[in-house]
C-alpha angles and dihedrals in degrees: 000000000000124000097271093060096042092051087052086074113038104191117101131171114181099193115150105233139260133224099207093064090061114084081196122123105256097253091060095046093055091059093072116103087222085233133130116300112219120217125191123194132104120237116058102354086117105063100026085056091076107029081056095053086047097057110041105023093247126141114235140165129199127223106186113194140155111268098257086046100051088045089046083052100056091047097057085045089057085111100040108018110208096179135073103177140040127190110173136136121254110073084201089066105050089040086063087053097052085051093051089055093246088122132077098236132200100034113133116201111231087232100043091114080070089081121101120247089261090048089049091051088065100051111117119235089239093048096228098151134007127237114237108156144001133199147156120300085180146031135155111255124177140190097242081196080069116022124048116216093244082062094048123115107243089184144027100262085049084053102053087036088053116125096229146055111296124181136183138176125289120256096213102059111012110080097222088041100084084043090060102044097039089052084048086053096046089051097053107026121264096267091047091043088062095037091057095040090053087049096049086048091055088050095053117275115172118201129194135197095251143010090262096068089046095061098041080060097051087052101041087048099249091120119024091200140031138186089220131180097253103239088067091043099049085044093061097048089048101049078064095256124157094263131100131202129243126181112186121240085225086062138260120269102259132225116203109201107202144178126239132168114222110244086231102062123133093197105051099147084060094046094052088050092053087051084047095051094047080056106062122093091232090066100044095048084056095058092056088052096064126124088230134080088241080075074076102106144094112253119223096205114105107246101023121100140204130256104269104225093074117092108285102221101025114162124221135209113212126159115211120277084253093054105049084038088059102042099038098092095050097043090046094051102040083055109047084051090059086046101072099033 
């Protein structure tokens, strides 16, 4: 990996490793270089790097980028791979990647009955990534300056038919954003999901390259609604900023983050440890500890909860990994064309 990856990441931990922290067999283990292990994703591959490399003795480094990019990033490695392990969100995505024969396959984590039933629902067959969160691509956020409650959209229909500017994230470059609109298109159908979306275009829909700027123009009053990822939704509201939080009873778009080891890896006793380790309790407690709004997210492990001040009984909608995989070249396409127009 040359400097200008490395410095993408920006989390670094250099500890020699040891043999005790891997559940491998010995001759598998020995076929690790012992060198750094390199993992791509975007939330919280900064601070579980090194907590990881504490803990175990591995070395790991972490590349944070933006969903599209780090997708864009694994296709331009496909002759050199730099990378062993991806945690991103966007199981569709992933899934796409596992087809296409980017994934190890057929590797089962010591520790994977620690998932929760619902975890357990949204392991592949083929066992090509592992399920360790899911949260809200989407939820509906307003400008209360702007908009009163009793304006607001409650649904999704009431979203794209909404008088006003209304923005959202771009599924081409924002991690959470493909999760949102695929889960708009399987709910509608494919046709309707484009109809709607042309119509919503016409009617004045800003999109921005990540969930940030679409909240700075909710805020600023570019946009009076946003179908906003709900940490930085929640973050906002409770920052005591003019915006209030809807999740539809119908359900909010979700957004699966999940955990795969490249098939290419050189190191693949450290980077099913890495998996092992996403999939302890302790680990996922402590990510729901944390003092961020990333913190925003139900855990899949059995035993550990969610941050209260989410909504209790929110509903996802969530199409299934083949689905999103199928259709994400076309959605993403057929968007990005509308786009520019």
């Amino acid at each position: 990996m040359n400097g200008n990856d490395k410095n993408a990441g920006q989390s670094a931990a250099n500890h020699s490793p040891q043999e005790t922290t891997s559940t491998e067999p010995s001759t598998e283990t020995s076929e690790d270089t012992g060198k750094t292990i390199y993992l791509y994703g975007n939330d919280f591959v900064d601070f579980i790097a090194p907590k990881f490399a504490e803990e175990t003795g591995y070395k790991i480094e972490a590349v944070h980028y933006g969903g599209g990019e780090a997708l864009a990033k694994i296709e331009a490695e496909q002759g050199n791979p730099q990378w062993d392990v991806l945690m991103m969100d966007g199981h569709g995505s992933v899934r796409n990647l596992a087809d296409r024969d980017f994934l190890l396959t057929g590797w089962q984590p010591d520790n994977l009955a620690n998932l929760s039933e619902l975890g357990t629902s949204y392991v592949p067959s083929d066992l090509a990534y592992f399920p360790i969160g899911l949260h809200a691509s989407g939820v509906i956020a307003y400008n209360t300056k702007l908009v009163t409650a009793d304006q607001a959209p409650k649904t999704w229909d009431e979203f794209f038919a909404f008088q006003g500017p209304v923005g959202h994230a771009d599924p081409a470059v924002a991690a959470p954003a493909y999760p949102l609109v695929s889960a708009l298109f399987e709910k509608w159908g494919v046709e309707e999901g484009k109809a709607k979306y042309a119509q919503r275009f016409k009617d004045g829909l800003h999109i921005y390259p990540k969930n940030g700027p679409v909240g700075k123009a909710l805020l600023s009053g570019e946009i009076q609604v946003a179908a906003l990822q709900e940490h930085n939704a929640y973050e906002l509201k409770m920052t005591g900023e003019p915006v209030e939080v809807i999740w539809p009873e119908e359900g909010a778009p979700g957004s699966l983050r999940v955990v795969a080891i490249s098939k290419d890896t050189k190191n693949p006793a450290a980077a099913k440890a890495f998996v092992e380790y996403m999939l302890k309790p302790e680990t996922q407690k402590m990510l729901t500890e944390l003092e961020s709004t990333q913190s925003f997210f139900t855990p899949l492990v059995n035993g550990v909860e969610g941050r209260t001040e989410r909504e209790p009984n929110g509903k996802f909608l969530l199409p299934s990994a083949e689905w999103a995989a199928e259709h994400e070249v076309e959605i993403k396409t057929w968007f990005a064309d509308q786009n520019v127009k």
